[in-house]
C-alpha positions as CSV (number, residue, x, y, z in Angstrom):
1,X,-4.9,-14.4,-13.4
2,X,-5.2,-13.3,-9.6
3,X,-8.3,-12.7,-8.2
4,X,-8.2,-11.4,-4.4
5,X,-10.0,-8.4,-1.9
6,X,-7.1,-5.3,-1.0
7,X,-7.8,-7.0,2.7
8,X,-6.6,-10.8,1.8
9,X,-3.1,-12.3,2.6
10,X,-2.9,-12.8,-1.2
11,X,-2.3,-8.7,-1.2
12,X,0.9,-9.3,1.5
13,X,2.3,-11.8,-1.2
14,X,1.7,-9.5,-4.4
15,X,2.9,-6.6,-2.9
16,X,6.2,-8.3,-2.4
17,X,6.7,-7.1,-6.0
18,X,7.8,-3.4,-5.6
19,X,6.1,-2.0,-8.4
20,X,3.2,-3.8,-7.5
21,X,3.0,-2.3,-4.3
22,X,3.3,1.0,-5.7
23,X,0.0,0.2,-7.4
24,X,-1.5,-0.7,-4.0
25,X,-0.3,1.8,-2.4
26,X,-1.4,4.3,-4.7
27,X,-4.8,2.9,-4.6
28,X,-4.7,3.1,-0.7
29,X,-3.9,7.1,-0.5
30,X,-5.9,7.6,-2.9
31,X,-9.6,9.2,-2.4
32,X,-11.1,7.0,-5.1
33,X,-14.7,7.7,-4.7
34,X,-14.0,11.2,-5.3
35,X,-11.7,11.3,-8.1
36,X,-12.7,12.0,-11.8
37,X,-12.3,9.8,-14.5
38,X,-9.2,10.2,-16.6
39,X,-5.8,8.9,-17.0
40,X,-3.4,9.0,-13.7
41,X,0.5,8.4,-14.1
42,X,2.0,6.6,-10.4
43,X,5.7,6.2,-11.7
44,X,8.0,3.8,-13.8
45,X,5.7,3.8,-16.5
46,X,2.4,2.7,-14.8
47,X,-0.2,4.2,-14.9
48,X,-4.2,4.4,-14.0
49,X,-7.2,4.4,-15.9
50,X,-10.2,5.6,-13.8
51,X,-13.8,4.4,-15.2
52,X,-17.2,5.2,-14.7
53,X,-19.9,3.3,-16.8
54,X,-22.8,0.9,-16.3
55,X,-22.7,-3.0,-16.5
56,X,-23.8,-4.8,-19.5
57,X,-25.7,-7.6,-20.7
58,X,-23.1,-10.3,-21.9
59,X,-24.5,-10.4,-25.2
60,X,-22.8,-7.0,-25.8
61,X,-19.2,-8.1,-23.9
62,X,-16.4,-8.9,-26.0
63,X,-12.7,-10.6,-25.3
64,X,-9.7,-8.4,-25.0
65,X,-5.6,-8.9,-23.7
66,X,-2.8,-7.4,-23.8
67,X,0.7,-8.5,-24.4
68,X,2.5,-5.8,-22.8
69,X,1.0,-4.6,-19.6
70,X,-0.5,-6.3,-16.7
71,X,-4.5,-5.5,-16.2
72,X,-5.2,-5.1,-13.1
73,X,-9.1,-3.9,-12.4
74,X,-9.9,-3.0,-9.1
75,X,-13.5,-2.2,-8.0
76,X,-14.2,1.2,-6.4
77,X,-18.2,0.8,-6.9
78,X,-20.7,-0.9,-7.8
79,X,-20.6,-4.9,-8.7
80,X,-19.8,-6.7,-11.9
81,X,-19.1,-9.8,-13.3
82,X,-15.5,-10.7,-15.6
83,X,-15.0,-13.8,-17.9
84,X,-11.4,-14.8,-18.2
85,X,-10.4,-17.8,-20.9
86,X,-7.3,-18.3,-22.7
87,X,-7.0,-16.8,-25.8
88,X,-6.0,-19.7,-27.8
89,X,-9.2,-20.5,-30.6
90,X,-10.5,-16.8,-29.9
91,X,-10.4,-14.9,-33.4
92,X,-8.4,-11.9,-33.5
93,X,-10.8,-8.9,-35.7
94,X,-8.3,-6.4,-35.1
95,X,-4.4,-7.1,-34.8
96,X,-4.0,-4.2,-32.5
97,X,-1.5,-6.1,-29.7
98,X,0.9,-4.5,-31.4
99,X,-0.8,-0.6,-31.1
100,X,0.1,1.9,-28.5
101,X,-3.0,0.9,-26.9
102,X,-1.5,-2.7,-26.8
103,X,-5.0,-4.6,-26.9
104,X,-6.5,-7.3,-29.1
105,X,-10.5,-7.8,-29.7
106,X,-12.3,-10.7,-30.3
107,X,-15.1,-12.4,-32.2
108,X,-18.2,-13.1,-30.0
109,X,-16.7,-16.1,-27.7
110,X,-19.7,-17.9,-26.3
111,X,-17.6,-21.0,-24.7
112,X,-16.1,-22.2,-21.7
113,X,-14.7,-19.2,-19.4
114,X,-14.5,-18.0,-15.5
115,X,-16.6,-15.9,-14.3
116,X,-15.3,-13.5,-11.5
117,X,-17.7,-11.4,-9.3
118,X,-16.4,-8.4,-8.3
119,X,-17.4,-5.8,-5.3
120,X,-15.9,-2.9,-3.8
121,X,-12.1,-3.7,-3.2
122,X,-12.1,-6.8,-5.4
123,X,-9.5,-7.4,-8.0
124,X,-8.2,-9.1,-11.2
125,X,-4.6,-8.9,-12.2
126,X,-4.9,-10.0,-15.6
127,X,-1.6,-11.3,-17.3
128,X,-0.9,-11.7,-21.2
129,X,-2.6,-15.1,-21.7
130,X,-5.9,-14.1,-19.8
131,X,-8.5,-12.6,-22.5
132,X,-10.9,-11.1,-20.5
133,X,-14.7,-9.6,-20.9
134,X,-15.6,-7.5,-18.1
135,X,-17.8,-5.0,-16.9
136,X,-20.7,-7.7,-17.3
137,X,-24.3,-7.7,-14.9
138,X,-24.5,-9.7,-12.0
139,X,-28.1,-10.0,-13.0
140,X,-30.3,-9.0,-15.9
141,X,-30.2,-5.2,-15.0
142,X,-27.2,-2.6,-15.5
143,X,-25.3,-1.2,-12.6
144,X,-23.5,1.8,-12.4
145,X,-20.0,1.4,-10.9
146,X,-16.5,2.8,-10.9
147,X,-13.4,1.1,-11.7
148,X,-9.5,1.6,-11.2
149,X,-7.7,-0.2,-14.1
150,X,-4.1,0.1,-13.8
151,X,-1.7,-0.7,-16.3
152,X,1.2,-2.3,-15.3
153,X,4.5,-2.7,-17.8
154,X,5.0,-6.8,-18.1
155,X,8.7,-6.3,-17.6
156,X,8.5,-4.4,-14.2
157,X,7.0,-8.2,-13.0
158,X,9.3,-10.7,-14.7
């Protein structure tokens, strides 16, 4: 897992990675306030995934990964909280890694985890051992924001 802001040094280091950078740069030329949800191709197989949706109580999260892309969420609006634990002990309910979509869900996990605060320009590159439950509330109320989550093949970054 990497968790940085598009402004920190860490960005200089990832973007060393070319098809990383393409990410970034598509993010930066990008008017992402103003562009509707849906499904965005930027080249060599990776693609984005624009959200809109309202944070949620834990309670109603649930673990995900993926085996063959990178997730990388990058906040456009709002603010929300992401656990990230290793999937090792979570329970698989739906052998779906390996699906088109390429994700696995879990049981309810209610143990040990990270918890990552996100604001505008914050990110999470998540890799294939990070399950992650995102979109979660800061506090005890929803809040509307607006996510880029790009998808990112693993073998463009090995």
């Amino acid at each position: 897992m990497i968790y940085a802001n598009i402004n920190d040094s860490t960005t200089t280091f990832i973007r060393q990675n070319q098809y990383l950078d393409k990410a970034f740069k598509w993010l930066q030329k990008t008017d992402l306030t103003n562009l509707a949800v849906g499904r965005y191709d930027i080249s060599d197989g990776i693609f984005v995934k624009i959200q809109e949706y309202n944070t949620k109580d834990e309670k109603k999260g649930r673990f995900e990964n993926h085996q063959t892309h990178l997730d990388f969420h990058y906040l456009i609006k709002g603010a929300e909280i992401t656990r990230v634990t290793k999937p090792d002990g979570l329970t698989e309910i739906d052998n779906a890694l390996a699906s088109p979509d390429d994700v696995a869900h879990y049981q309810r996990f209610t143990g040990p985890a990270t918890s990552i605060c996100l604001h505008p320009g914050d990110y999470i590159i998540l890799f294939p051992e990070d399950a992650h439950e995102a979109c979660l509330d800061l506090d005890v109320n929803e809040k509307p924001c607006k996510k880029a989550v790009i998808k990112v093949p693993i073998k463009l970054v090995q």
